[in-house]
C-alpha positions in Angstrom: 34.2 11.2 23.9 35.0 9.4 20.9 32.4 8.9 17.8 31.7 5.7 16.7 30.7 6.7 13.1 33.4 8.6 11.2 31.9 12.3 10.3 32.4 11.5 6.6 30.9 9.0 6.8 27.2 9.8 8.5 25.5 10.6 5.0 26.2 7.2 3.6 24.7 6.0 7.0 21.7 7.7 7.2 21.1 7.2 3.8 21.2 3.6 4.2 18.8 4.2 6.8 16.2 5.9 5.0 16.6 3.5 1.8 15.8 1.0 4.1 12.4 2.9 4.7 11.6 2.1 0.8 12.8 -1.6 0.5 9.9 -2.9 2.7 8.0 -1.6 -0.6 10.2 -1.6 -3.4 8.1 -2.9 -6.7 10.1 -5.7 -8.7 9.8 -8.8 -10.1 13.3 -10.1 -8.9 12.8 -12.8 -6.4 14.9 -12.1 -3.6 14.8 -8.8 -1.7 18.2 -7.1 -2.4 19.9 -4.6 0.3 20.5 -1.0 0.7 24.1 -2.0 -0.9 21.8 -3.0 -4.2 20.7 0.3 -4.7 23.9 2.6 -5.3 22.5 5.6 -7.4 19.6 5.9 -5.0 22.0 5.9 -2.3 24.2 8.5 -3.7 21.3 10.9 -4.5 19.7 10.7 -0.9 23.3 11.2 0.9 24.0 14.4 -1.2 20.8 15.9 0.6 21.5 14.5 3.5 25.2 15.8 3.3 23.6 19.6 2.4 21.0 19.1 5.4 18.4 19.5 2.8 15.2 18.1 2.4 15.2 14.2 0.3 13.1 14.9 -3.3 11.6 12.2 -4.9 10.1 12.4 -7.9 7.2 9.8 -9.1 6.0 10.1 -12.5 2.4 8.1 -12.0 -1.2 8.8 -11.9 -1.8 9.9 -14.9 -6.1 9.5 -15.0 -8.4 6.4 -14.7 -8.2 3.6 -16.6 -11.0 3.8 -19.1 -12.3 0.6 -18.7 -15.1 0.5 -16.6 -14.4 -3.3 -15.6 -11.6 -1.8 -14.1 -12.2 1.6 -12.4 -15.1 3.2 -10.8 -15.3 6.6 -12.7 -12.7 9.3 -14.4 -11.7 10.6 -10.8 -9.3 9.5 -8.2 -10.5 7.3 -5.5 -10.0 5.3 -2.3 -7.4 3.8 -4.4 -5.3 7.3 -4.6 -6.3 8.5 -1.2 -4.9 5.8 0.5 -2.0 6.0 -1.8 -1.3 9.3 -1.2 -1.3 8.9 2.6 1.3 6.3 2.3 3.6 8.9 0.3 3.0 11.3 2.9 3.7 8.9 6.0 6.7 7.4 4.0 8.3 11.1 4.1 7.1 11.7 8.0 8.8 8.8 8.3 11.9 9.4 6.8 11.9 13.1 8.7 12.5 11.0 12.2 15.6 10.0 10.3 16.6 13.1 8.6 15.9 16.0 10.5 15.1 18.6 7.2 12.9 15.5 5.8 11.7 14.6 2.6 8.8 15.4 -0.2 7.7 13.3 -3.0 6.5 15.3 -6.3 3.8 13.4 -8.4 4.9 13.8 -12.1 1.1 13.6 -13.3 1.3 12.3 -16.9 -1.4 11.8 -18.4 -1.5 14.3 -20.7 1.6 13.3 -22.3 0.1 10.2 -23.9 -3.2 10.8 -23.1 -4.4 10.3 -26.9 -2.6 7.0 -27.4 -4.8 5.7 -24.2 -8.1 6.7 -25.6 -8.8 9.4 -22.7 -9.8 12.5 -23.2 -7.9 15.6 -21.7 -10.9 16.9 -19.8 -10.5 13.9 -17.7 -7.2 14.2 -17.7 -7.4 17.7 -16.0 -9.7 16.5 -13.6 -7.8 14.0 -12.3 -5.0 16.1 -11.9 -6.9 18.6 -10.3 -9.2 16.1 -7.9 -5.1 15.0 -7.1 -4.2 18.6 -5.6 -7.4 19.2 -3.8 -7.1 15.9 -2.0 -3.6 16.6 -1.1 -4.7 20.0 0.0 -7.6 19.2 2.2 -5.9 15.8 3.4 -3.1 18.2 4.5 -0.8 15.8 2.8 2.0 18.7 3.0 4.8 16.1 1.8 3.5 16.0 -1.3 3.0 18.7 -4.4 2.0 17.3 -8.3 3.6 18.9 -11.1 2.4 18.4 -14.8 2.4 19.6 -18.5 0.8 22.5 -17.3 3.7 23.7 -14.8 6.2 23.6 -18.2 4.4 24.5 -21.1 1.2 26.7 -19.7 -2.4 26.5 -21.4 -0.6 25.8 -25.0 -3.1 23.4 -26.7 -2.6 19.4 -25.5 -1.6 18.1 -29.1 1.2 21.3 -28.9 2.4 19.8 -25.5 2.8 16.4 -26.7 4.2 17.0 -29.5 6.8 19.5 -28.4 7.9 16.6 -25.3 8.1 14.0 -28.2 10.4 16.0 -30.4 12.3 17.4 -28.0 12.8 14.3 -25.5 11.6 10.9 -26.6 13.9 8.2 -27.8 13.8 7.1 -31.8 11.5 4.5 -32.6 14.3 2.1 -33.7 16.5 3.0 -30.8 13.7 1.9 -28.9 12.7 -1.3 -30.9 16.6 -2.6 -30.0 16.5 -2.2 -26.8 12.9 -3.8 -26.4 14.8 -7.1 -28.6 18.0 -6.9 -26.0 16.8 -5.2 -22.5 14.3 -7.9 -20.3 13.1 -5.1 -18.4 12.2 -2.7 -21.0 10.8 -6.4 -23.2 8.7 -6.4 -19.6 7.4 -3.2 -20.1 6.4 -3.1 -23.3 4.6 -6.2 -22.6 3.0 -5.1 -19.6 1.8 -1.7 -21.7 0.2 -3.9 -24.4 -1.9 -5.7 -22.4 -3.2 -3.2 -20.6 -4.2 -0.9 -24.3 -5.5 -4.5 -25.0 -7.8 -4.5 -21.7 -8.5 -0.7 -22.2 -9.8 -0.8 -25.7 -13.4 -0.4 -25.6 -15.4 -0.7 -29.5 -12.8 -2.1 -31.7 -14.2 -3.9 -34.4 -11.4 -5.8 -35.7 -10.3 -9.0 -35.0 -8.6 -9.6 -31.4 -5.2 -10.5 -33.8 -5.8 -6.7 -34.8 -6.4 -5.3 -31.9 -3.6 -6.9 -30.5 -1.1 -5.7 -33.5 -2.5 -2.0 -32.8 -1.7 -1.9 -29.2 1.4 -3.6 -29.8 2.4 0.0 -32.4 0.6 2.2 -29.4 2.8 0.8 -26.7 5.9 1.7 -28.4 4.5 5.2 -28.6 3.9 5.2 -24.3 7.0 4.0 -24.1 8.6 6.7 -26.4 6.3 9.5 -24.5 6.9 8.2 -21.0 10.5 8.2 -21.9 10.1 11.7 -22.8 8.5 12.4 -20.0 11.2 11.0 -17.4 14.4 13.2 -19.3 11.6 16.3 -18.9 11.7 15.7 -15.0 15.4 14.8 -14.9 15.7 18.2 -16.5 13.8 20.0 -14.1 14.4 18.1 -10.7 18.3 17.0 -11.8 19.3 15.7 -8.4 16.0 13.9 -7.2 15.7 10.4 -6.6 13.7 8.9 -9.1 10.6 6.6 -8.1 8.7 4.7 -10.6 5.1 2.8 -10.5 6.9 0.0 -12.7 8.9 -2.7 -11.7 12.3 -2.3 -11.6 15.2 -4.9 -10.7 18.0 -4.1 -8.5 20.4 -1.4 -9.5 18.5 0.2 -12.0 18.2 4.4 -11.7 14.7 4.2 -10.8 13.1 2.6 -7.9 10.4 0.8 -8.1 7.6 1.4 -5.3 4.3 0.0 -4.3 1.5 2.2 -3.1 -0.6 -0.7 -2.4 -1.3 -4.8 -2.3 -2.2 -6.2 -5.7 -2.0 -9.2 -7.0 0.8 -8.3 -9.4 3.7 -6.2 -9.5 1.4 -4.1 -12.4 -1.2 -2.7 -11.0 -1.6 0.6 -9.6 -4.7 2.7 -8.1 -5.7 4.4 -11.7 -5.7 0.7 -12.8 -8.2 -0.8 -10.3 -10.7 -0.2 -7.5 -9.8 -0.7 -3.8 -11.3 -3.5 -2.3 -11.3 -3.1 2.2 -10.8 -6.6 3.8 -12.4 -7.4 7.0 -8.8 -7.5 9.5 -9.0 -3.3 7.8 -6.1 -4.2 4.6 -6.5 -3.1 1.5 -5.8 -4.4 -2.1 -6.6 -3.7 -5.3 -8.3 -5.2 -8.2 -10.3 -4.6 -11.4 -13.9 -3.3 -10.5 -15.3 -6.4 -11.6 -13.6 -9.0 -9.3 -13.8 -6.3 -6.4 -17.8 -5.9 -7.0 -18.1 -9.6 -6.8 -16.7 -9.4 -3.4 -18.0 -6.5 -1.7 -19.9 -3.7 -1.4 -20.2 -0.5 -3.0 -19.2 2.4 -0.8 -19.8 5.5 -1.4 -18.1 9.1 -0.4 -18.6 13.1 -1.1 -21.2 11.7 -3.0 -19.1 9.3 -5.8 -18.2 5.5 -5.7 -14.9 5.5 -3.8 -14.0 1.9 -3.0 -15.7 -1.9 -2.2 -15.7 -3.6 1.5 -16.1 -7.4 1.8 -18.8 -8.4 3.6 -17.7 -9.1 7.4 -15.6 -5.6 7.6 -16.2 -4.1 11.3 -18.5 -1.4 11.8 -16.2 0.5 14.0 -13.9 1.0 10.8 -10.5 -0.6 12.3 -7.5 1.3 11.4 -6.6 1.1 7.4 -3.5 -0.1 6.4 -2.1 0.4 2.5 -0.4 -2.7 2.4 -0.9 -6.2 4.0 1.6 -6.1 6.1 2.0 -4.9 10.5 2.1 -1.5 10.2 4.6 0.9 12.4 2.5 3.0 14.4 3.4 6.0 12.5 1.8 4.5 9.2 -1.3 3.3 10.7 -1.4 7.1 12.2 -1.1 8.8 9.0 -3.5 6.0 7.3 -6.3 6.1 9.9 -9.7 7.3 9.3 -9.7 7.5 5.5 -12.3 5.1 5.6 -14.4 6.6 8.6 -16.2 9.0 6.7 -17.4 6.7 3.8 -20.9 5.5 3.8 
């Protein structure tokens, strides 16, 4: 019998294949949806695991702690927001097993405490976060999924040791970085993107907004710089993953951009905003304040966990993490996140 795909080239195949999992969610602020053919580094990466029989690892360096604007979030630890967007990691990867026998796993690159004093939170929270992260992806049995943080490289060294030992060690100049903000749209993009939200998250300043604004504008340079450092740290660590990132990202470029859930913009992410549950069972997310004037509070375990819009069915429809039909298989690994909130 003869085989219709050359044995060489199956990895390239199936790597399409699973890539093509991702696009459906790929965060970007290019208007046309590119192809698999768009994305060659990812492409690469995923068929060398494939070609090894060996498990896909993506790394996501993300969720980092709340937002400490309380317009935005609903308290220092994770909510619906991060359970839902969790699952959908999780279901992504079951999904991509049905593909690729050995599978895949995503590890969340918690971050927070690598600029966690530029943002104005402290690192208790910070520690919290990342440790309400592994217990919900423990009792979830979210087994796709492991977090890995300042902690796993460095120990219980104090925070300001950490940081500064990642900035001296990995992060870009500051004039290295200033060029490429003048010459690079995307990286222009970012740093705008990072200065409003310092400007959002500010709380007490009693300058002028003009200062406030030149002040974030210095401390965005300094994320940059950190989360910068950050990435080379991972690269170091988990050389031949492919590398996922919360920000937008155009076509081509090393990291992939993914969306955990609908927003109104490509910015926003769960640790950014409070999960608002439609009546049809979508989700999206939005500041606190915009999502409190359109729903309900909900509680779970006890803490604030998400809103529901008045007109949501008592019988708790399956959840879905973006507005779009869901396969079966995501609306099995989504449902019932939202049946045992009260």
């Amino acid at each position: 019998m003869l085989l219709t795909t050359a044995p060489d080239t199956l990895p390239e195949t199936t790597a399409t294949r699973i890539l093509n999992l991702l696009l459906p969610h790929h965060r970007t602020t290019d208007q046309d949806r590119a192809p698999a053919e768009a994305f060659p580094c990812q492409l690469r990466r995923i068929a060398d695991f494939v070609r090894e029989d060996a498990p896909v690892v993506l790394t996501l360096p993300g969720f980092p702690c709340k937002s400490p604007n309380p317009a935005k979030t609903l308290g220092h630890l994770p909510d619906m927001g991060e359970r839902l967007s969790l699952a959908f990691l999780d279901t992504l990867c079951t999904q991509i097993e049905r593909i690729h026998a050995p599978g895949a796993r995503v590890v969340i690159c918690s971050d927070g405490h690598v600029f966690g004093d530029l943002i104005s939170v402290p690192d208790h929270h910070i520690d919290a976060y990342a440790d309400e992260l592994r217990a919900l992806i423990r009792e979830s049995d979210l087994s796709h999924l492991s977090v890995f943080d300042l902690r796993d490289v460095l120990g219980d060294l104090p925070h300001d040791t950490k940081r500064a030992h990642v900035h001296d060690r990995y992060a870009p100049t500051l004039d290295v970085l200033r060029a490429e903000v003048r010459t690079d749209a995307p990286t222009l993009a970012l740093y705008r993107g990072i200065t409003r939200f310092l400007v959002e998250d500010t709380a007490g300043f009693s300058g002028t907004r003009s200062a406030l604004q030149r002040e974030c504008r210095s401390r965005a340079y300094g994320v940059i710089q950190r989360s910068r450092a950050w990435g080379e740290l991972i690269a170091e660590h988990h050389p031949r993953a492919v590398r996922l990132s919360i920000h937008p990202q155009p076509a081509g470029a090393p990291k992939f951009g993914i969306r955990l859930l609908d927003a109104p913009d490509a910015w926003t992410t769960p640790w950014h905003s409070a999960a608002l549950r439609e009546p049809d069972g979508t989700w999206t997310l939005m500041p606190r304040a915009g999502a409190q004037r359109l729903g309900r509070l909900v509680h779970r375990d006890g803490r604030p966990s998400h809103f529901e819009r008045p007109g949501t069915d008592d019988h708790r429809s399956a959840a879905t993490s973006r507005r779009y039909a869901p396969s079966r298989s995501t609306a099995d690994g989504l449902r019932g996140l939202s049946t045992r909130s009260t």
